[in-house]
C-alpha positions as CSV (number, residue, x, y, z in Angstrom):
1,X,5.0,-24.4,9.9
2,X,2.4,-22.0,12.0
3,X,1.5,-18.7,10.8
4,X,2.3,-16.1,13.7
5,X,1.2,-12.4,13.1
6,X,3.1,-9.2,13.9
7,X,1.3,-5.7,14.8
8,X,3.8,-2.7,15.5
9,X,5.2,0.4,13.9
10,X,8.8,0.2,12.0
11,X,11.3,-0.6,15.0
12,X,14.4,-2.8,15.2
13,X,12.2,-5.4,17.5
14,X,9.7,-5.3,14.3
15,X,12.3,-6.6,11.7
16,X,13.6,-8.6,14.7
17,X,10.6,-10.5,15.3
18,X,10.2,-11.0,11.6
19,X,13.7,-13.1,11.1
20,X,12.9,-15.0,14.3
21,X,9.6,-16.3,12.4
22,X,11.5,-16.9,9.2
23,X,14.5,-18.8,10.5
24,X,12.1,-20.8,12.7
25,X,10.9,-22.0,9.3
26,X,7.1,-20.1,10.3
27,X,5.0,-17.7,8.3
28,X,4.3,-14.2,9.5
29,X,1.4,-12.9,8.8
30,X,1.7,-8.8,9.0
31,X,-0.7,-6.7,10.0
32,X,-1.4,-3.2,9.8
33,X,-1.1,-1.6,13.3
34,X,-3.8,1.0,12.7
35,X,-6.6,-1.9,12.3
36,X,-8.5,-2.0,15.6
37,X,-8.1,-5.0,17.4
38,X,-11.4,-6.5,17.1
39,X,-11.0,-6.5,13.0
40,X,-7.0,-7.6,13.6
41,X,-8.1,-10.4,15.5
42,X,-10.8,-11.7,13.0
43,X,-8.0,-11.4,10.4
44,X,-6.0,-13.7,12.5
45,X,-8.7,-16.2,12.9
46,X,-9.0,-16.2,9.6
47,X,-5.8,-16.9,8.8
48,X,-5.4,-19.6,11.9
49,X,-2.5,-17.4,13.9
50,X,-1.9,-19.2,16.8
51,X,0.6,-16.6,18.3
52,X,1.1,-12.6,17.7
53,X,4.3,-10.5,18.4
54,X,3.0,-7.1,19.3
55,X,4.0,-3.4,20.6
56,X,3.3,-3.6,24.6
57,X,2.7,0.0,23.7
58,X,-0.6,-0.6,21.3
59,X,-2.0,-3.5,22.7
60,X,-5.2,-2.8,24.7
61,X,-7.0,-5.8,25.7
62,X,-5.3,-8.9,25.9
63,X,-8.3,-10.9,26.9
64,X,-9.7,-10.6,23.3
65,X,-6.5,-12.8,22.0
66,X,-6.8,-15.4,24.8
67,X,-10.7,-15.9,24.0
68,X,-9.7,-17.2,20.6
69,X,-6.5,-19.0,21.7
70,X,-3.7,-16.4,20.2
71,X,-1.0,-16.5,22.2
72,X,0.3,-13.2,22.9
73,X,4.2,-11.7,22.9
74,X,4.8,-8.3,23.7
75,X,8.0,-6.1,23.0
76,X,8.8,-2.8,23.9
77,X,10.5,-0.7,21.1
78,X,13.7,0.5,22.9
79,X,14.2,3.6,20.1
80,X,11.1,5.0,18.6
81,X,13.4,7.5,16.4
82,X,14.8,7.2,13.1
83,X,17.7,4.3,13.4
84,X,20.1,2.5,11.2
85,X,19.4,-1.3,10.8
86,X,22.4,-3.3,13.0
87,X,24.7,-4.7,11.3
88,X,23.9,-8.6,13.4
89,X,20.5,-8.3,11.3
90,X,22.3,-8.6,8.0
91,X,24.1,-11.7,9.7
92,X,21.0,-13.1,11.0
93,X,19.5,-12.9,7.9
94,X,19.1,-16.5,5.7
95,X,18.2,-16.3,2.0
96,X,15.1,-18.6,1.5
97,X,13.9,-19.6,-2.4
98,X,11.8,-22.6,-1.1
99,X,8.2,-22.4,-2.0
100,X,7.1,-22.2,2.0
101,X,4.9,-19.8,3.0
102,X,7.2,-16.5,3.8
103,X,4.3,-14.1,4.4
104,X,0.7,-13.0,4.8
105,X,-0.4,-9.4,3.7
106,X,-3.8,-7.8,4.9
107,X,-2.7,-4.2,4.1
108,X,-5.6,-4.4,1.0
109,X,-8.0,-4.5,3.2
110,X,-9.5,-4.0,7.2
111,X,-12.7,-4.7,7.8
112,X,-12.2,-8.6,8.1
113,X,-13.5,-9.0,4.6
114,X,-10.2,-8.9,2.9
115,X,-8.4,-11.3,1.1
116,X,-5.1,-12.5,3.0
117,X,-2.5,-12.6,0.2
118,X,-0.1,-15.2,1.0
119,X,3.4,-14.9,-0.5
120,X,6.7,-17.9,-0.7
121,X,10.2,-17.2,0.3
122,X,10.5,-18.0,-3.8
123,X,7.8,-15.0,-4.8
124,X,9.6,-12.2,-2.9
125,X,12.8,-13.3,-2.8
126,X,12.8,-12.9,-6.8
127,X,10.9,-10.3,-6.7
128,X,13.9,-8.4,-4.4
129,X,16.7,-9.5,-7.3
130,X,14.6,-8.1,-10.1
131,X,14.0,-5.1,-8.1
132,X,18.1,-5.0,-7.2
133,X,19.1,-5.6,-10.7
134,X,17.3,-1.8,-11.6
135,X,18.5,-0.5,-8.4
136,X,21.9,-1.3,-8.8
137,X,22.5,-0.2,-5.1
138,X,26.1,0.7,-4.6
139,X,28.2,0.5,-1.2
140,X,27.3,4.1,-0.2
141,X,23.6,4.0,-0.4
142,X,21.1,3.7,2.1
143,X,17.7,3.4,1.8
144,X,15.5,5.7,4.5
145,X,12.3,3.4,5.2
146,X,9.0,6.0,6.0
147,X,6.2,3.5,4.8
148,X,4.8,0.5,6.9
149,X,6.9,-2.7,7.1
150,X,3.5,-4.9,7.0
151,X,3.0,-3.0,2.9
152,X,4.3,-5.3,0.5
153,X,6.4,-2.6,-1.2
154,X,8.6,-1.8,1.9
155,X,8.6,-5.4,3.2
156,X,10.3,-6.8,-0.6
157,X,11.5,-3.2,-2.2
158,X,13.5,-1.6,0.7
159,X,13.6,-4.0,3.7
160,X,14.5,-7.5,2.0
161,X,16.7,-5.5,-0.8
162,X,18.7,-3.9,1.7
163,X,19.1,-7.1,3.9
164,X,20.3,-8.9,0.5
165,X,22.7,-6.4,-0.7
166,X,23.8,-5.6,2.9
167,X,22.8,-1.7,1.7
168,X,22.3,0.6,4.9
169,X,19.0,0.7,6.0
170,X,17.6,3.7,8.0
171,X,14.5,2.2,10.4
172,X,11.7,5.0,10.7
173,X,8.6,5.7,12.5
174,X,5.4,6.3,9.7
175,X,3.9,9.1,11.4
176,X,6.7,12.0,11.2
177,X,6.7,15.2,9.8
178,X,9.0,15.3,6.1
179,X,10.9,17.8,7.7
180,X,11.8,15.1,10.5
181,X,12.5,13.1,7.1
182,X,14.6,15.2,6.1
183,X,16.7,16.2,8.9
184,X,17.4,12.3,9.3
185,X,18.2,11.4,5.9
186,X,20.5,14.1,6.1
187,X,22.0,12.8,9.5
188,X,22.5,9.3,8.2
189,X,23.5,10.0,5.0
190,X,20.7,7.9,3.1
191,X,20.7,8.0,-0.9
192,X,17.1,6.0,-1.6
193,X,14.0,7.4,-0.3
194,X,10.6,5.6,-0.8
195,X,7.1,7.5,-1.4
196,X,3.7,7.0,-2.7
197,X,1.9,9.9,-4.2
198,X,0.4,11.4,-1.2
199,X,3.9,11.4,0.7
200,X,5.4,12.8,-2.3
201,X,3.1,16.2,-2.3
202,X,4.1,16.6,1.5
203,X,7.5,16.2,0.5
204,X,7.8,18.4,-1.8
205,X,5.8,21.3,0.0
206,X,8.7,20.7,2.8
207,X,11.7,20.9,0.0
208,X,10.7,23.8,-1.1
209,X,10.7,25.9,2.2
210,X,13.3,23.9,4.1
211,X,16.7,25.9,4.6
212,X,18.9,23.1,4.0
213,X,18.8,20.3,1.4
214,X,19.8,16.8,2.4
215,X,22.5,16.6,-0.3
216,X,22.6,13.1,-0.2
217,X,19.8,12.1,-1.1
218,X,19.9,11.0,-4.9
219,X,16.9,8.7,-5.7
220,X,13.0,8.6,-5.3
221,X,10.8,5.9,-6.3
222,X,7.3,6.7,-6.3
223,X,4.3,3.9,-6.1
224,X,1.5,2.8,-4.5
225,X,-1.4,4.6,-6.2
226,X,-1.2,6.3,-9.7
227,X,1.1,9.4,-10.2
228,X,-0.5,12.4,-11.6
229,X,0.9,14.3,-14.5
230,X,0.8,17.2,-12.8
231,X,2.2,15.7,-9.8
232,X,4.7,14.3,-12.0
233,X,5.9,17.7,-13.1
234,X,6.1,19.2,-9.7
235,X,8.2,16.1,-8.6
236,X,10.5,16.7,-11.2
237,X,10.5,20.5,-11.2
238,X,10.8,20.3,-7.3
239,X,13.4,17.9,-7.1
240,X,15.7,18.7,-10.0
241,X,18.7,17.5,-8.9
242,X,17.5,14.0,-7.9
243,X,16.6,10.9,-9.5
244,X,12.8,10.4,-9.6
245,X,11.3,7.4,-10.6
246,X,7.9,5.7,-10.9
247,X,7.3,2.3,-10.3
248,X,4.0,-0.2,-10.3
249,X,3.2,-3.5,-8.5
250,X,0.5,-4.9,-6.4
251,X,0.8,-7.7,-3.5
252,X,-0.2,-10.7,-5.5
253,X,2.9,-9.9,-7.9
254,X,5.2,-10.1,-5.4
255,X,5.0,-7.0,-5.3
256,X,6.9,-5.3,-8.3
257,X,5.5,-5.7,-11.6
258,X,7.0,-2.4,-13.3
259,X,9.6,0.4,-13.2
260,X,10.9,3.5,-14.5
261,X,15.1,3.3,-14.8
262,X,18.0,6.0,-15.4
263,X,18.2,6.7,-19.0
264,X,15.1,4.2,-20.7
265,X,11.5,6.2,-20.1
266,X,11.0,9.3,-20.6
267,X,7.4,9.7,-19.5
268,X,5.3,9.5,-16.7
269,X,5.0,6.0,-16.9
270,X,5.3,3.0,-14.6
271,X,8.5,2.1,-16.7
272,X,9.0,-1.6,-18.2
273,X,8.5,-4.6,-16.5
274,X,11.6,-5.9,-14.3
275,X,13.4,-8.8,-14.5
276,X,11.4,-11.8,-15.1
277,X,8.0,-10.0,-15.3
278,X,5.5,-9.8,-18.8
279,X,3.0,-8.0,-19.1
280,X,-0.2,-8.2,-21.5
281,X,-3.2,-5.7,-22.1
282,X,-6.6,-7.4,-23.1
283,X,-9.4,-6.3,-24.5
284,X,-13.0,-7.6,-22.9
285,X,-12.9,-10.7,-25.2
286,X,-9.3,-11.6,-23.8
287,X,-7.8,-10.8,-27.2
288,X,-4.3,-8.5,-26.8
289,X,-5.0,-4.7,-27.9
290,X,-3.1,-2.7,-30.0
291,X,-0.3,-0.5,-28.2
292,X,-1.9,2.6,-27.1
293,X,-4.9,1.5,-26.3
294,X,-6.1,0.8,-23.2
295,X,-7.4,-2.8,-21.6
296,X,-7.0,-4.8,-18.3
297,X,-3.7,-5.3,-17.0
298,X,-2.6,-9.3,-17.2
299,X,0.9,-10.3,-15.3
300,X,3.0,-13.2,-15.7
301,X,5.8,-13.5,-13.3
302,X,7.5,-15.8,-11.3
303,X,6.7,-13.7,-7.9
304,X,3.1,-14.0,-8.1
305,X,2.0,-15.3,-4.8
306,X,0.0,-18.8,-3.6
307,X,-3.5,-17.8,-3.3
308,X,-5.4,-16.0,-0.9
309,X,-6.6,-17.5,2.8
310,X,-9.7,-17.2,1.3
311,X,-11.1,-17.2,-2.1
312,X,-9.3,-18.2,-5.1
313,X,-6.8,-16.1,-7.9
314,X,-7.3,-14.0,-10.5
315,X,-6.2,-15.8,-12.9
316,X,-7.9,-15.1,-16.8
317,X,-9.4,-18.0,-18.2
318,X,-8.3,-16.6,-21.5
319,X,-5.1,-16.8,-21.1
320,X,-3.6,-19.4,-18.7
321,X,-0.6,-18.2,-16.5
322,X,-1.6,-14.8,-16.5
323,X,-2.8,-13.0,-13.3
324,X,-5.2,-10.2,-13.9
325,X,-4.2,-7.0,-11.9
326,X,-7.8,-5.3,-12.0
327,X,-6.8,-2.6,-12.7
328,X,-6.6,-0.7,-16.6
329,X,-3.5,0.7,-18.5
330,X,-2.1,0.7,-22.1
331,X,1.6,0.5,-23.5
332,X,2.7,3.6,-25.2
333,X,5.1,4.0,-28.0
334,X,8.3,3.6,-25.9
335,X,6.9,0.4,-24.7
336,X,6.4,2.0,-21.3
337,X,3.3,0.8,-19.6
338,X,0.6,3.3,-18.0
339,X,-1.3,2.7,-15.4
340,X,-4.8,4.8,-15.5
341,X,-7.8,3.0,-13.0
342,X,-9.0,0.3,-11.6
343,X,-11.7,-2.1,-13.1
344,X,-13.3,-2.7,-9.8
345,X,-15.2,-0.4,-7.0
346,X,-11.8,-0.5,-5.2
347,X,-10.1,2.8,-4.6
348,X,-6.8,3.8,-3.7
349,X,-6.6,6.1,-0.5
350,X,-3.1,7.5,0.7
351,X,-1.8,4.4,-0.9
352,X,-4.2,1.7,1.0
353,X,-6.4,-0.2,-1.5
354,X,-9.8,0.4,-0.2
355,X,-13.3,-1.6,-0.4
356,X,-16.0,1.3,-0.8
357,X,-18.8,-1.9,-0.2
358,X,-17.0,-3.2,3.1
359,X,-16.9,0.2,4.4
360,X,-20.9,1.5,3.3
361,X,-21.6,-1.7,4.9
362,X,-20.1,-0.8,8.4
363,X,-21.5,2.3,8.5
364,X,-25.0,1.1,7.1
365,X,-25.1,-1.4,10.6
366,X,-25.4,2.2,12.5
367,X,-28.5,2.3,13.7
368,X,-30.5,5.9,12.7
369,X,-28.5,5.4,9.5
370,X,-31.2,4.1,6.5
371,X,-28.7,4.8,3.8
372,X,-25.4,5.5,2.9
373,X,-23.0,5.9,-0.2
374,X,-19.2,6.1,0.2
375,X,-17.4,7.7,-2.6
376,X,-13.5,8.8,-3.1
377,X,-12.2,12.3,-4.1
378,X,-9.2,12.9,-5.5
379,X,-7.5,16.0,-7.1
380,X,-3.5,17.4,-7.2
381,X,-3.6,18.7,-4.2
382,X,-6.1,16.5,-1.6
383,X,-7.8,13.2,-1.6
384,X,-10.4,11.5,0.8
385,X,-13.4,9.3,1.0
386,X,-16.4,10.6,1.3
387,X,-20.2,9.8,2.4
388,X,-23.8,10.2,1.5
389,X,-26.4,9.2,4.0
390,X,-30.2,9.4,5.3
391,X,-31.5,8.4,8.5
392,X,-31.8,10.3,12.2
393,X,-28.7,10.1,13.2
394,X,-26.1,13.0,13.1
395,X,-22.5,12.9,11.5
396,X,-20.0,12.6,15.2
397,X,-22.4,9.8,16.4
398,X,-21.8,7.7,13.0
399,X,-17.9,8.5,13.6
400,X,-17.6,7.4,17.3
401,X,-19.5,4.0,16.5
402,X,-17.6,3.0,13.3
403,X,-14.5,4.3,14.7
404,X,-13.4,0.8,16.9
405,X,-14.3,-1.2,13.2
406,X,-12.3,0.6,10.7
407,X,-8.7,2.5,10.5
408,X,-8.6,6.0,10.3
409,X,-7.8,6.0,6.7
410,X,-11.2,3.8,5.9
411,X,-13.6,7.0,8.1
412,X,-14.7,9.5,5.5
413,X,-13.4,13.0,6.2
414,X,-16.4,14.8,4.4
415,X,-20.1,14.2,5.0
416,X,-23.1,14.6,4.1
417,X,-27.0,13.9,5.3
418,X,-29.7,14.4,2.5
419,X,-33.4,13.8,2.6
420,X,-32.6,10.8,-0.5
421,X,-30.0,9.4,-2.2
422,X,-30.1,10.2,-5.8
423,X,-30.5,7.1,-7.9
424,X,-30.7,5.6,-11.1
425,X,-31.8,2.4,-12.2
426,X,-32.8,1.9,-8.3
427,X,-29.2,2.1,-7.9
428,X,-27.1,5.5,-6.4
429,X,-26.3,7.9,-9.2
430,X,-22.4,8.4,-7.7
431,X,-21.6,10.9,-10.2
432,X,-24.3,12.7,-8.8
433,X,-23.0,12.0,-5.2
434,X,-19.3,13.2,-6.6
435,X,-20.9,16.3,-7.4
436,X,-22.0,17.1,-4.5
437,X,-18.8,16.8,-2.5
438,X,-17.1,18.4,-5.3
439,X,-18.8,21.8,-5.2
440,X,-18.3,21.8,-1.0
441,X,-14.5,20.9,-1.5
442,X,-14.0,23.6,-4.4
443,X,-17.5,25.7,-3.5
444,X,-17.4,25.9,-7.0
445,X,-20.6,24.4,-9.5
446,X,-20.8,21.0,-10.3
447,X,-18.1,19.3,-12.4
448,X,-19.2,17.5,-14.7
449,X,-16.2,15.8,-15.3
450,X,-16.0,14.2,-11.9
């Protein structure tokens, strides 16, 4: 078995390349395409990739694979628009429940410092029948694909489902307008579209001032970060006549954990857990709370993956089995589970689970900069990171050197250069720092609330 990497956008040669590896009996290891190749690279070192399959279109220095012996295969994407999945995919695909390595996931993370999450033919190909057995797909849907292929959630909840089920599959480039989105879905006929919570605003901005509704469109599953109420109500207000629901996982479950179904929650939940899956809310002594309140989220499910390329599991020493999610959430009255933070400093950003520490650090190696505090900031309508710095250096030059270390999703959008850091404890005061970016995003005083 070798582990052999892939770095494109969603094309037919993408989902190609990724049954070639599988039916070799090899594990692909899937990479964001965004990550620049200098932090891609170290992930594949880490992960010993001894070959890549990538866009001929994205890659820009080949000699920086050959220098640490990754062989290189390029492909050319023949279609770069929206396309339906051929039906000889659906043949070539070959149901796998052994417990070999299936897949490698670095979407988490991108600064080299993230934790490879390695997955079994057995983890995600459970995890696609518990997530088929809500879906109940029928012989006229089709799922439209607008998220990454190297997320966890599209890989298992729309790629591998489809491929299963032999359910149309529309193929679409990630960085399209929702009107484009829309005008496909209504070409092709799709049923099952796939969003996280910043897609969705966009979305629904778009469906309210587009002239003609794709009227086949019927369902909308929303995950990936945590779903507003007032988001929520929009959704449903927006999107009246279609079938919104809100769902919950993470990588290391395989991915699904929970989700919302026709007819059983009638909140803004993450729904129950799926087919196979328990879940358990502990206090900070490991004991179970009492439903309604809130405690760390603990999963048991037989889709939780092998272990990271580096570092160990999760797993509580309280109560053996049981992965903990890091993040927080209580079960309400309908036995719906709610999802409401994470127990860590990592932050969700446009649906990438960010490391505010692995990205303070980058910029902190900037010479000029002396200090430097990276904060998020989120509200219904816009979310971003954001930084705090000293030093003699000026905003644009900090951007152009970080910019070949980090994606575009990991640069702060909003900046600002003060005389000190506000602290506490010798440590930064963030609400302090949250504050501040809050009153020159709103230009209104300081919330305390933030």
């Amino acid at each position: 078995m070798s582990r052999i990497a892939i770095i494109g956008e969603n094309t037919i040669e993408y989902i190609d390349c990724l049954l070639n590896i599988w039916n070799d009996s090899n594990c692909a290891v899937l990479i964001d395409w965004r990550i620049p190749v200098e932090s891609a690279v170290l992930l594949m070192i880490e992960a010993d990739v001894c070959k890549c399959y990538i866009d001929k279109n994205m890659i820009t220095d080949v000699h920086i694979f050959a220098d640490n012996n990754i062989e290189v295969i390029e492909y050319e994407p023949l279609c770069k628009n929206a396309i339906p999945l051929p039906n000889e995919f659906y043949r070539k695909f070959k149901p796998n429940y052994s417990n070999d390595e299936a897949i490698i996931l670095y979407s988490s993370g991108t600064t080299g410092k993230s934790k490879g999450v390695i997955l079994s033919h057995f983890a995600i190909q459970k995890n696609a029948d518990s997530i088929i057995e809500y879906m109940h797909p029928q012989k006229a849907d089709c799922v439209y694909i607008v998220k990454s292929l190297s997320h966890s959630s599209t890989l298992v909840g729309e790629l591998l489902v489809a491929l299963k089920t032999s359910m149309r599959l529309i193929v679409s480039p990630t960085i399209v307008s929702p009107r484009y989105v829309f005008t496909n879905i209504q070409k092709y006929n799709a049923t099952v579209l796939c969003l996280n919570p910043t897609l969705l605003l966009l979305y629904i901005k778009e469906y309210e001032i587009i002239d003609i509704k794709p009227e086949s469109l019927k369902t909308i599953y929303v995950s990936g970060a945590i779903l507003s109420d007032k988001l929520y109500k929009q959704a449903r207000l927006t999107f009246s006549d279609i079938n919104l629901f809100n769902v919950y996982g993470l990588t290391e479950a395989g991915p699904r954990v929970s989700a919302q179904r026709k007819g059983c929650c009638v909140t803004n939940s993450v729904g129950k857990p799926i087919q196979g899956v328990d879940v358990r809310i502990i206090d900070e002594q490991g004991a179970c709370v009492p439903r309604g309140n809130c405690g760390s989220i603990l999963i048991r499910s037989p889709s939780l993956f092998s272990g990271y390329v580096t570092g160990s599991a999760k797993y509580d020493p309280q109560n053996p089995g049981w992965f903990s999610s890091g993040d927080i959430g209580y079960v309400d009255k309908y036995n719906e589970l709610h999802v409401v933070d994470r127990s860590d400093n990592q932050v969700i950003i446009q649906a990438h689970n960010i490391f505010l520490n692995d990205i303070e650090q980058v910029i902190a190696d900037v010479f000029g900069v002396e200090e430097c505090v990276v904060v998020d900031y989120k509200d219904d309508n816009f979310e971003c990171l954001c930084c705090a710095y000293t030093g003699n250096v000026e905003k644009q030059a900090i951007v152009n050197q970080i910019g070949n270390k980090l994606p575009s999703y990991e640069i702060p959008k909003k900046w600002i250069k003060l005389t000190e850091v506000p602290t506490s404890n010798d440590k930064p005061k963030v609400s302090d720092i949250r504050d501040l970016f809050y009153r020159m995003l709103t230009n209104k005083p300081a919330n305390k609330s933030q």
